[in-house]
One Martini backbone bead per residue (centre of mass of N, CA, C, O) as a GRO file, in nm:
protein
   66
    1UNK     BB    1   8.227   9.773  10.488
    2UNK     BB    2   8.466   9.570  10.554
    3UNK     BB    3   8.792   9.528  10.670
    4UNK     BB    4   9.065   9.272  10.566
    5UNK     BB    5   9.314   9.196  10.721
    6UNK     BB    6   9.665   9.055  10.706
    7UNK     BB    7   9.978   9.005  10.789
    8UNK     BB    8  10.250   9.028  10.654
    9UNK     BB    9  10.415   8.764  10.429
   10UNK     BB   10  10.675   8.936  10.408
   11UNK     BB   11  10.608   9.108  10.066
   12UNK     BB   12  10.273   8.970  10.168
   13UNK     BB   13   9.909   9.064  10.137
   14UNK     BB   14   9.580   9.047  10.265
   15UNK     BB   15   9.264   9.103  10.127
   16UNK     BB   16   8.929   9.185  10.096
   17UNK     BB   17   8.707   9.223   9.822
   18UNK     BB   18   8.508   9.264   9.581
   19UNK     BB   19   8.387   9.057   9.364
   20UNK     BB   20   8.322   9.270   9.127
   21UNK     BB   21   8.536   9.379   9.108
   22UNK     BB   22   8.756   9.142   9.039
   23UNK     BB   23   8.584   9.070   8.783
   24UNK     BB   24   8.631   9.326   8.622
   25UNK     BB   25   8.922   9.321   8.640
   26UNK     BB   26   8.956   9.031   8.479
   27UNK     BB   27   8.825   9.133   8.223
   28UNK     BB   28   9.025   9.392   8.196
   29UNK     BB   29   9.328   9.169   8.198
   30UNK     BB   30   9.348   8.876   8.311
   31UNK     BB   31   9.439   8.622   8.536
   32UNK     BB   32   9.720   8.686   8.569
   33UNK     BB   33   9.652   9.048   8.633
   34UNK     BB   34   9.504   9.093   8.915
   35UNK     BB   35   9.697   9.173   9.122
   36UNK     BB   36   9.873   9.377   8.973
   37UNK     BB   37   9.685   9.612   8.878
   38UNK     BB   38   9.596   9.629   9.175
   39UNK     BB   39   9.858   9.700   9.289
   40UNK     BB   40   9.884   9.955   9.085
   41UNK     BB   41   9.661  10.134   9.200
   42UNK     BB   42   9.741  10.164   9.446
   43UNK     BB   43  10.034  10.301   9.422
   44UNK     BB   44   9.907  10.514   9.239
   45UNK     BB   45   9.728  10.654   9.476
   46UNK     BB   46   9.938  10.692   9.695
   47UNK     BB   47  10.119  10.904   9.515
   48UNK     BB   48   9.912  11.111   9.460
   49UNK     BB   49   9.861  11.201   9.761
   50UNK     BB   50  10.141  11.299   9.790
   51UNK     BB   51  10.176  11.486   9.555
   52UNK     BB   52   9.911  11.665   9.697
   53UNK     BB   53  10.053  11.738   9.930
   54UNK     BB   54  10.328  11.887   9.809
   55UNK     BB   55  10.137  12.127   9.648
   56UNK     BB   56  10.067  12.205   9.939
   57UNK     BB   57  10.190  12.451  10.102
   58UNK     BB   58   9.974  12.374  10.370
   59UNK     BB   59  10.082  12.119  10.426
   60UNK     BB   60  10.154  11.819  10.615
   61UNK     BB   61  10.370  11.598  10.663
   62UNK     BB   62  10.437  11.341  10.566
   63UNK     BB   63  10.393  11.013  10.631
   64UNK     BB   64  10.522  10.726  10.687
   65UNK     BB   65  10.428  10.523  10.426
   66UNK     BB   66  10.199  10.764  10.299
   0.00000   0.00000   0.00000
């Protein structure tokens, strides 16, 4: 699968995701919360990886934004 990325528009960017995903997360939360979700998945995702460079003492400087 192809990243499909748009730059983004003020503090709001578009991305592409697979239609089973998004129905998925539609039946899991409803419409009205599927972007909020997959935003905080994502989100959720990003500290993750930072907490776990953090806890790596030999783990290189976490990269500005990442």
């Amino acid at each position: 699968m192809r990243d499909e990325w748009r730059p983004p528009q003020g503090d709001q960017a578009e991305v592409t995701l697979p239609a089973d995903i998004v129905r998925a997360v539609r039946e899991l939360v409803g419409d009205a919360n599927v972007s909020t979700f997959i935003a905080g998945a994502a989100e959720r995702e990003v500290w993750a990886r930072r907490m776990d460079r953090l806890a790596i003492p030999a783990a290189p400087p976490a990269e500005p934004g990442g």
